[in-house]
Backbone as JSON, one array per atom type, in Angstrom:
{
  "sequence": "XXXXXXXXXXXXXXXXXXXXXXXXXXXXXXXXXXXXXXXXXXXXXXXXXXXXXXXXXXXXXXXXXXXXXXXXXXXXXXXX",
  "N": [[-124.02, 82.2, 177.47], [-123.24, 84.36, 175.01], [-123.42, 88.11, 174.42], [-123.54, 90.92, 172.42], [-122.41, 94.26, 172.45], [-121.79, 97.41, 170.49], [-119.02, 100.41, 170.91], [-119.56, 103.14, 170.53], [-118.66, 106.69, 169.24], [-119.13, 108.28, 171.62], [-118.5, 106.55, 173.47], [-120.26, 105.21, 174.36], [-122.57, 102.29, 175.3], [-125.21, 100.17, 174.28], [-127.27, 98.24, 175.95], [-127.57, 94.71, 175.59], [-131.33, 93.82, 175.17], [-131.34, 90.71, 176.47], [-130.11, 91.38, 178.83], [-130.7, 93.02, 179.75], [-133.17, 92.94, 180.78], [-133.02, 90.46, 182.5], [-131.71, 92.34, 184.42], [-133.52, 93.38, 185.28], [-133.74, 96.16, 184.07], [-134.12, 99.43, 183.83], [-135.15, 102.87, 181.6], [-132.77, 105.57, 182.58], [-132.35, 104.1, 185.44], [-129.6, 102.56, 187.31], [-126.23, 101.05, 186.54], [-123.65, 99.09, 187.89], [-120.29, 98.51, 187.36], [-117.5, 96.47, 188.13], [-113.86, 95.12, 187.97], [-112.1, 92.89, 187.84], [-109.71, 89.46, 188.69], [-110.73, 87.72, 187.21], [-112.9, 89.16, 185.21], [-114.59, 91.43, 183.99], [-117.6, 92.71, 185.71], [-121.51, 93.53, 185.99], [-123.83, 94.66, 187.25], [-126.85, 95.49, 188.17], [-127.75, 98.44, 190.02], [-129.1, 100.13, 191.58], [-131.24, 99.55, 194.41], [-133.71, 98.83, 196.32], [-135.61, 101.27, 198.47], [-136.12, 100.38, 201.37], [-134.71, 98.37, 201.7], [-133.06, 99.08, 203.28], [-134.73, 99.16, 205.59], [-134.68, 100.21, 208.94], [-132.43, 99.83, 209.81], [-130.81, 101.79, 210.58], [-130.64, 103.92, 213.66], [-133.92, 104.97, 215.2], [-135.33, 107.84, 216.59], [-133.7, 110.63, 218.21], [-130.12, 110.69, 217.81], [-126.87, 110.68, 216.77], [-126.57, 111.61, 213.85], [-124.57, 111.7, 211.88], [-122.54, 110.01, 212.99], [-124.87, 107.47, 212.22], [-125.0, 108.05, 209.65], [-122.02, 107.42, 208.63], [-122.41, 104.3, 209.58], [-123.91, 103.49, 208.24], [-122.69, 103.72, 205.39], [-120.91, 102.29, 205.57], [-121.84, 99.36, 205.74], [-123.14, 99.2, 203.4], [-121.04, 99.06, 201.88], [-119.89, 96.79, 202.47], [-121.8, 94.78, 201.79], [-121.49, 95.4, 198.86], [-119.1, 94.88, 198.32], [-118.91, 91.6, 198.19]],
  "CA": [[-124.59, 83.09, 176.47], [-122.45, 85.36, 174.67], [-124.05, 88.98, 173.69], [-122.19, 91.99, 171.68], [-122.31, 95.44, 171.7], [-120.42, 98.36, 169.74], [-118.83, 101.52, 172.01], [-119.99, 104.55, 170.34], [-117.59, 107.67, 169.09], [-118.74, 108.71, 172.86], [-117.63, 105.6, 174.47], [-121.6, 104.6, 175.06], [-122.84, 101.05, 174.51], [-126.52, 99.69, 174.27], [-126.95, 97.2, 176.74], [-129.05, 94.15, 174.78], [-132.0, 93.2, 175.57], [-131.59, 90.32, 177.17], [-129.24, 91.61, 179.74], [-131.5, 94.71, 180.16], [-134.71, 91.77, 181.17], [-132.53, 89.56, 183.24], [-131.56, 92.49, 185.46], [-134.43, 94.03, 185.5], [-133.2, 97.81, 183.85], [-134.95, 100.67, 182.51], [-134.52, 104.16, 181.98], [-132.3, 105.96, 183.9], [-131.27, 103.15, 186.64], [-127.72, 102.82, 187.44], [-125.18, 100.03, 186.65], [-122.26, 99.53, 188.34], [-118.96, 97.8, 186.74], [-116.48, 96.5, 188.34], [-113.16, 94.2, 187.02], [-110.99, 91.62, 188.87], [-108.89, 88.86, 187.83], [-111.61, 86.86, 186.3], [-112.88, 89.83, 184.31], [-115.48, 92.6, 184.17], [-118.93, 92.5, 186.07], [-121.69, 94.64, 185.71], [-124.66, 94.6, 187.99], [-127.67, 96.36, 189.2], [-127.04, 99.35, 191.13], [-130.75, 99.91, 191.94], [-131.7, 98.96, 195.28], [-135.04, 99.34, 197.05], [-134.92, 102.16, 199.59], [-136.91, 99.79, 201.9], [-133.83, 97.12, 202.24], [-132.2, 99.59, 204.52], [-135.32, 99.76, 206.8], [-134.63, 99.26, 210.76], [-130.62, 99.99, 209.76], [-130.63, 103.23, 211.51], [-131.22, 104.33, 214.82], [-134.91, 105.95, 215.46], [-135.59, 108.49, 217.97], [-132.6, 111.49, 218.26], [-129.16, 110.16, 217.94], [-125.43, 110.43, 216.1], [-126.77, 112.0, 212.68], [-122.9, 111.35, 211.55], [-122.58, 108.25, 212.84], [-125.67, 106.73, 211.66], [-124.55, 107.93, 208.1], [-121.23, 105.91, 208.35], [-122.62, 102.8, 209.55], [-125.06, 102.92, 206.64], [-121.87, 103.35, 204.21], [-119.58, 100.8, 205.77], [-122.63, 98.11, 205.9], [-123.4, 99.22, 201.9], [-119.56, 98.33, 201.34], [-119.53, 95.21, 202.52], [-122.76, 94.34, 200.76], [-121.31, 95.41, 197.29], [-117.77, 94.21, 198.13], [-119.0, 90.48, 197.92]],
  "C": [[-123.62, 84.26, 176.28], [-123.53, 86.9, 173.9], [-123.23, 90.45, 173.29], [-123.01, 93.23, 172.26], [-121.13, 96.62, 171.19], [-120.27, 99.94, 171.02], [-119.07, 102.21, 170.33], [-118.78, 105.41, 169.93], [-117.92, 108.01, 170.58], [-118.92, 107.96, 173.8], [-119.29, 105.39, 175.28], [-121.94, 103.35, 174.23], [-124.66, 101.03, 174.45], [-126.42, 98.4, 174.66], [-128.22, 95.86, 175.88], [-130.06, 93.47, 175.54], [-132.83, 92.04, 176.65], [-130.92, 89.94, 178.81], [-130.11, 92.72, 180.67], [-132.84, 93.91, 181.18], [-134.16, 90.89, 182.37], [-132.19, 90.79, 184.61], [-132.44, 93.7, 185.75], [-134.12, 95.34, 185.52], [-134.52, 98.31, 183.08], [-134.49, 102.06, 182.35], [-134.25, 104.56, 183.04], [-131.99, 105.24, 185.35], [-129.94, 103.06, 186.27], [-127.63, 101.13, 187.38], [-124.0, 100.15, 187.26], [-121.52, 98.21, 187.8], [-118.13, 97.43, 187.9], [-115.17, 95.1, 188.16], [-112.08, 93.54, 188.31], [-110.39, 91.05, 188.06], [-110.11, 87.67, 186.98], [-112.85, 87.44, 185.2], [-113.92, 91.1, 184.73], [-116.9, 92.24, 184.37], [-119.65, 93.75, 185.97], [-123.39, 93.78, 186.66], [-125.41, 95.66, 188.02], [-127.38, 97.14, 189.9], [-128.41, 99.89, 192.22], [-131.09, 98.94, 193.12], [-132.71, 99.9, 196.01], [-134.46, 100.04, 198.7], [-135.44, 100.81, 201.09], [-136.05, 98.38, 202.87], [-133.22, 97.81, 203.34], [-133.02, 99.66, 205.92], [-134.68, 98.87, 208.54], [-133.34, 99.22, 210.7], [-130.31, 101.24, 210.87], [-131.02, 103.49, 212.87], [-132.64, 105.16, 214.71], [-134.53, 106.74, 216.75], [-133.9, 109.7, 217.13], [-131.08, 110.2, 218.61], [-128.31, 111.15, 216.69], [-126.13, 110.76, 214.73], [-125.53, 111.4, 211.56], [-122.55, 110.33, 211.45], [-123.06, 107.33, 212.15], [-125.42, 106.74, 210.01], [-123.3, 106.77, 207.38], [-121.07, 105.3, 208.75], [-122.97, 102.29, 208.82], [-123.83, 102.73, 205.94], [-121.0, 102.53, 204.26], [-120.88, 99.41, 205.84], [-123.14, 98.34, 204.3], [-121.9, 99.05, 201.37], [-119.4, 97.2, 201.78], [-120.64, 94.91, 201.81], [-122.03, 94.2, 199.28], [-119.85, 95.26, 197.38], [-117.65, 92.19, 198.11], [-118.73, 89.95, 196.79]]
}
């Protein structure tokens, strides 16, 4: 399925319809882009807080730490 849209004088598109339904968008959620050698993707950026549960340490610990384990285990997720 091929679907168009036009960039804008300020470089904004309108995502159609049935791109907007398939990945389940609405106002104000985030997309994220990104381009390789087989071309430009565009995904969901929107993830439930809920997927991270039981990632973190409970109890007192590494405040620091626990932050970048979360962001190196959310880069390999979205580097697939």
């Amino acid at each position: 399925m091929k679907l168009r849209s036009k960039i804008t004088s300020k470089y904004q598109i309108t995502i159609p319809k049935e791109i907007r339904e398939s990945l389940k968008l609405s106002m104000e959620d985030v997309i994220e882009w990104s381009i390789d050698e087989k071309g430009i993707h565009i995904e969901s950026a929107n993830k439930p807080f809920l997927e991270y549960k039981g990632f973190l340490n409970q109890g007192s610990s590494d405040i620091k730490s626990d932050i970048g384990k979360a962001w190196k285990e959310r880069a390999k997720r979205y580097s697939k």
